[in-house]
C-alpha positions in Angstrom: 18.2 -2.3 47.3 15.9 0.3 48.5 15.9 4.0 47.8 17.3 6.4 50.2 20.0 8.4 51.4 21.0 7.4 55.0 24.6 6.7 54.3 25.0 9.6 51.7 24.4 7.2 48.5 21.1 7.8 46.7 19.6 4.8 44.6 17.1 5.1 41.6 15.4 2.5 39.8 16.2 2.5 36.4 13.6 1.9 33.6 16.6 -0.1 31.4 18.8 -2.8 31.6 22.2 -2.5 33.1 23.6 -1.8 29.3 21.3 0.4 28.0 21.4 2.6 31.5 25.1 2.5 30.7 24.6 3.8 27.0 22.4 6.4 28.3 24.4 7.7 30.9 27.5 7.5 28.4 25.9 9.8 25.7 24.8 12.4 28.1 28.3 12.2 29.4 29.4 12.8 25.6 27.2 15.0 24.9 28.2 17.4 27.8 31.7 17.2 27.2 32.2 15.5 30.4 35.6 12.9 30.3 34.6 9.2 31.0 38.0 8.2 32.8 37.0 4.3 33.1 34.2 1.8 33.2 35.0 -0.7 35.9 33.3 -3.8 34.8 32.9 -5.2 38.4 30.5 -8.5 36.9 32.9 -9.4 33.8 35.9 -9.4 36.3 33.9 -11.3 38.4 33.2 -14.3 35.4 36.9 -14.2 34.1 37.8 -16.1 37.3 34.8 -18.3 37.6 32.2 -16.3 39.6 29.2 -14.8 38.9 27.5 -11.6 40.0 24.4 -9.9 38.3 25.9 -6.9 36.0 27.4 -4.2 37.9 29.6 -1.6 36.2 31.1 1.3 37.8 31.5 4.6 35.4 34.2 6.9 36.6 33.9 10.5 35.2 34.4 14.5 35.8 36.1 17.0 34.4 39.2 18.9 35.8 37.4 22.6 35.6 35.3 21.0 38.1 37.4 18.8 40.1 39.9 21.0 40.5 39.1 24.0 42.4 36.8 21.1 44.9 40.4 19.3 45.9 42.5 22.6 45.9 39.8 23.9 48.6 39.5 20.1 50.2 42.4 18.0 48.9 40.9 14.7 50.5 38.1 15.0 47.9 40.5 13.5 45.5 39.8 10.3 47.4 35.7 10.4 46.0 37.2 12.2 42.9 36.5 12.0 39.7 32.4 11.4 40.5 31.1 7.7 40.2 27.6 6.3 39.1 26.9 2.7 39.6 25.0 1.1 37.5 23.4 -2.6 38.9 21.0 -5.3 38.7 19.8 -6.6 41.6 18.7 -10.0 42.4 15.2 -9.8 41.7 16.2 -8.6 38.3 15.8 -4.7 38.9 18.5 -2.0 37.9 19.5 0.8 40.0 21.8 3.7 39.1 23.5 4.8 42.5 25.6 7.6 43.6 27.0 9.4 46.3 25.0 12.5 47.3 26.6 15.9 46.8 25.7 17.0 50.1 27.5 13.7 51.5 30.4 14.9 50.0 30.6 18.4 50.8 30.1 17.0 54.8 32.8 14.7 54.2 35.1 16.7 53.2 34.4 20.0 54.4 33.7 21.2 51.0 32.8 24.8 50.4 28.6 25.7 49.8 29.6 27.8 46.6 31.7 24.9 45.7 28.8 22.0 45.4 27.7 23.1 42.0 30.7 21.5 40.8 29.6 18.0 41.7 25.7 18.3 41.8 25.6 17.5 37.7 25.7 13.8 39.3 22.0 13.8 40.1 20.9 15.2 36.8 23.4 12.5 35.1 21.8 9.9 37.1 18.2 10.9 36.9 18.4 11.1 32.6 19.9 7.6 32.5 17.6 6.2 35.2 14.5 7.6 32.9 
């Protein structure tokens, strides 16, 4: 998985494992008050019926203050609502926190400019559990 933003996702190498990107990323979640709406365990799934993938857990999260005036100005954002941050290992062993780019949104669905502040906390949330 290389870095880079071509098809609106952004991918950074983390510094952790898969769990302890996941910690991080949940504590600065916590500590900003942010709701954690699910962690879709996409590798444990994966095992309960016999196959195995490298850990890959998907962290769904947002918070309606945010989320709210975005879909009332662009109702199909609900459809890349509330934000996501994937958290995986590769094959060779490396971890990557990925994400879709707030300007890939706001193209996407014809999002407001004064608007994107609502959704641009995902690269700061991703960059801090990356470190």
């Amino acid at each position: 998985m290389a870095p880079n933003t071509n098809n609106g996702i952004v991918n950074k190498r983390s510094n952790h494992s898969v769990s302890e990107t996941l910690d991080r990323l949940n504590h600065t979640l916590q500590a900003k008050g942010v709701t954690i709406f699910a962690i879709v365990d996409h590798s444990g799934e994966a095992e309960k019926v016999g196959l195995q993938m490298p850990p890959t857990k998907l962290v769904l999260f947002g918070s309606p203050q945010a989320g709210t005036p975005l879909m009332l100005a662009a109702p199909s954002v609900a459809l890349d609502l509330p934000l996501k941050i994937l958290v995986s290992e590769d094959s060779q062993g490396k971890v990557w926190v990925s994400y879709n780019t707030p300007e890939y949104l706001k193209q996407r669905h014809g999002l407001p400019q004064d608007l994107l502040q609502n959704i641009a906390v995902v690269e700061t949330l991703a960059a801090q559990a990356a470190e």
